[in-house]
Every structure is written in C-alpha cells, then in structure tokens.
N, CA, C and O of each residue as an XYZ file, in Angstrom:
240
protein
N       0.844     -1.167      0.000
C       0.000      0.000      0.000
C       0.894      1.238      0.000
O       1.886      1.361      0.719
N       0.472      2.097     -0.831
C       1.234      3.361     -1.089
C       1.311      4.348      0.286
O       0.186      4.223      0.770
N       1.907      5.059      0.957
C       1.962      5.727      1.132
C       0.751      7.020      1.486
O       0.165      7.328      2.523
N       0.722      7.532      0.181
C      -0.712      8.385      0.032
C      -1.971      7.353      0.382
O      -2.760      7.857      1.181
N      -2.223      6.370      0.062
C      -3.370      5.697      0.016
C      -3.136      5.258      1.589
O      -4.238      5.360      2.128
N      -2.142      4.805      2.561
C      -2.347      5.015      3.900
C      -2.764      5.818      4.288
O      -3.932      5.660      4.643
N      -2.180      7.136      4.485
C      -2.509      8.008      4.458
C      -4.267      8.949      4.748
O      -4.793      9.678      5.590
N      -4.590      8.308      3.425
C      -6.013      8.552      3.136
C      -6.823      7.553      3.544
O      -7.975      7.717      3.141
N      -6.636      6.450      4.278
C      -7.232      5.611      4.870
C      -7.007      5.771      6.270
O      -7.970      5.626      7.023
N      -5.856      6.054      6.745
C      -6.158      6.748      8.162
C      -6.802      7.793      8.254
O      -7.749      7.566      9.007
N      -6.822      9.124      7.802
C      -7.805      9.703      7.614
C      -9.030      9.460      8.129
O      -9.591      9.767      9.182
N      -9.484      8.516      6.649
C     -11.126      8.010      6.436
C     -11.561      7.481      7.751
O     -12.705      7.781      8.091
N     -10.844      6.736      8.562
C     -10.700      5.788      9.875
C     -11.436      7.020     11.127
O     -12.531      7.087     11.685
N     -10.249      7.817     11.164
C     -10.308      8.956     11.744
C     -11.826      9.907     11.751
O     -12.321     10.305     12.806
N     -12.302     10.117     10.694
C     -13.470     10.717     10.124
C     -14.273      9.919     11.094
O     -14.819     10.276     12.137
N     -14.199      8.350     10.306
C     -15.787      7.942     10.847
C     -15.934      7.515     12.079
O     -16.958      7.016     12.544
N     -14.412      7.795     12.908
C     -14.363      7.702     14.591
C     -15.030      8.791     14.889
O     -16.011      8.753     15.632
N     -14.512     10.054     14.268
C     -14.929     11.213     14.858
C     -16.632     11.374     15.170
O     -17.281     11.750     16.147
N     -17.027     10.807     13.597
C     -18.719     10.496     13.061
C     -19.324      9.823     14.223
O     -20.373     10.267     14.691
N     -18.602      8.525     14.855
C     -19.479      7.482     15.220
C     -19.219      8.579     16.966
O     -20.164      8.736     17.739
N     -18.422      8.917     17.123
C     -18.271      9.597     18.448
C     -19.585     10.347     18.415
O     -20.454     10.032     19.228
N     -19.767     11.170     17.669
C     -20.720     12.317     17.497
C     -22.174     11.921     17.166
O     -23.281     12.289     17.561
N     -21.893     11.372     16.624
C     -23.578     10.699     17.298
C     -23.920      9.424     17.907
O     -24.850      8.828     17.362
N     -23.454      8.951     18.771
C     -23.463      8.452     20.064
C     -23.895      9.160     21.042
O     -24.819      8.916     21.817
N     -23.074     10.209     20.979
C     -24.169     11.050     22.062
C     -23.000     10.758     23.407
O     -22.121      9.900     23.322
N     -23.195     11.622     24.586
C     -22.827     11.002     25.880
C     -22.579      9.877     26.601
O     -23.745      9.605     26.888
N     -21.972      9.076     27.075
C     -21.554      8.124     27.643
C     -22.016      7.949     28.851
O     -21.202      8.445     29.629
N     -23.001      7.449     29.470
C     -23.653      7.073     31.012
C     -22.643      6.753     31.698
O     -21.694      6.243     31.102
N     -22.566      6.980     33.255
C     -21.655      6.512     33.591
C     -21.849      4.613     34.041
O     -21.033      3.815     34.503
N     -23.434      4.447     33.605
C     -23.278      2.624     33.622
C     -22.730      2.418     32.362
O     -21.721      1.769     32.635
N     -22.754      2.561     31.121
C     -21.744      2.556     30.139
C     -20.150      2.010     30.429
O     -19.486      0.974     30.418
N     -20.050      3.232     30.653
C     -18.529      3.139     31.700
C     -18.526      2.442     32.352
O     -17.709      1.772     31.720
N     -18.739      1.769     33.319
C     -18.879      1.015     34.047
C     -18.945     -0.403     33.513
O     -18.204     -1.218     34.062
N     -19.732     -0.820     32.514
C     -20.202     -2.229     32.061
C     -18.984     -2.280     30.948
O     -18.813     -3.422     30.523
N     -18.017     -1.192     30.332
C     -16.709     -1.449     30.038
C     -15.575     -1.529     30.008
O     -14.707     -1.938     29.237
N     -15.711     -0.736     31.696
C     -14.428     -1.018     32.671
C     -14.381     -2.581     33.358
O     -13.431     -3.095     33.948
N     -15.690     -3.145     33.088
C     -15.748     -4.636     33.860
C     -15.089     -5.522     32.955
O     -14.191     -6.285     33.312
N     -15.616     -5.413     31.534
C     -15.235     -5.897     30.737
C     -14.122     -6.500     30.434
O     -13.740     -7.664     30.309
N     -13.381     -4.719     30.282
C     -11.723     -4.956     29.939
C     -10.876     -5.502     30.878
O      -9.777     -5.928     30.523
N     -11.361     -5.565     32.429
C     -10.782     -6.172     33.322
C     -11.048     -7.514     33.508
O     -10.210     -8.309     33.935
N     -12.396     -7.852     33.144
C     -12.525     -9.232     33.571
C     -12.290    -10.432     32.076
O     -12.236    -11.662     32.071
N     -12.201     -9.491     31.007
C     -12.013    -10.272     29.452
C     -12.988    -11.106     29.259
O     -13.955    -10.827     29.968
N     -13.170    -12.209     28.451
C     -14.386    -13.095     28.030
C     -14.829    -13.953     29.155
O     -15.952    -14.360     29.450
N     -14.125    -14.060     29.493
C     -15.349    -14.999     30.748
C     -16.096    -14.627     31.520
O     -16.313    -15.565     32.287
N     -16.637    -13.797     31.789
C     -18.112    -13.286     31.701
C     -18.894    -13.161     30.353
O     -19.834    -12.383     30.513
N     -18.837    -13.638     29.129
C     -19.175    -13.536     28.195
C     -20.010    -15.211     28.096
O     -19.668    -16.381     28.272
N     -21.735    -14.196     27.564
C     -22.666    -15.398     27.838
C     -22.163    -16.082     26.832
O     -21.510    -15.448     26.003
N     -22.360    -17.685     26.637
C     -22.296    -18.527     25.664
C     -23.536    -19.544     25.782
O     -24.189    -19.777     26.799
N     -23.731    -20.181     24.298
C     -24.993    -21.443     24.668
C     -25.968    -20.287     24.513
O     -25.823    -19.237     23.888
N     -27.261    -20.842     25.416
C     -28.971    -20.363     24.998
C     -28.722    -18.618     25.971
O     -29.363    -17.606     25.685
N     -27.787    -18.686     26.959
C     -27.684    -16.810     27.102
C     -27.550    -16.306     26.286
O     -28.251    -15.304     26.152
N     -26.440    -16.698     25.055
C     -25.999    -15.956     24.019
C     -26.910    -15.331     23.550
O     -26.879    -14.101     23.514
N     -28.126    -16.185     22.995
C     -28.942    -15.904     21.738
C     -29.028    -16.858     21.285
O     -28.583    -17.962     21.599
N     -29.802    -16.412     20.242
C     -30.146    -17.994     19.103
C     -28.955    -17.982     18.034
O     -28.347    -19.019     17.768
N     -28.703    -16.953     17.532
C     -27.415    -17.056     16.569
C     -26.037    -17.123     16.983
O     -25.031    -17.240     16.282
N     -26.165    -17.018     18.392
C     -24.238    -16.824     18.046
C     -23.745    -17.623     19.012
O     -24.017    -17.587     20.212
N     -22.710    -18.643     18.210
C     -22.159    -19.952     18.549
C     -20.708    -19.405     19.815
O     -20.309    -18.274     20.092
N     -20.374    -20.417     20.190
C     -19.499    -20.171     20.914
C     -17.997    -20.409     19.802
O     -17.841    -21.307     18.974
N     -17.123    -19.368     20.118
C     -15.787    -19.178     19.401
C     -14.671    -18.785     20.344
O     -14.719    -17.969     21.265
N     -13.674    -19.514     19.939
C     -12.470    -19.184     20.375
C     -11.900    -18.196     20.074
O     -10.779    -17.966     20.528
C-alpha cells in the first residue's frame, strides 16, 4: 500500500471515529462502568450457549 493511500485511509478511519463519536451522544456513567468490567474481567463473563442468543455460537 502506497503511502498516500495510507494516508487517506487513516484519515477516512479517523473521520468515521470522529462520526461514530458524534452521534453516540454522551456516555452514562453505567456505560462506563459495564466497560471497565469488561476490559478487566475479558471473556469470561461472556454469555455462551442459549444466554448468548439464538445465533451466536461459541468461538475461540
């Protein structure tokens, strides 16, 4: 990948962070909270089987 075309793809990246920031709106602080647990506790708290849902299988 060229150079310029990095470039312009970080950018684009950048943009639609900025985009998706901006309309999201405010951050609750249970938000915060349910992704400070997250990053600390990693997948195992992560439902699998019939908690999951009907579509989504368990993956490594």
């Amino acid at each position: 990948m060229s150079r310029k075309r990095r470039k312009d793809l970080k950018h684009r990246i950048a943009e639609f962070e900025a985009d998706a920031r901006r309309l999201a709106g405010e951050v609750t602080e249970m938000e915060r909270r349910i992704i400070a647990v997250g990053l600390e506790r990693g997948k195992e708290l992560e439902p699998v089987g019939r908690l999951a849902g009907a579509n989504r299988r368990r993956s490594i």
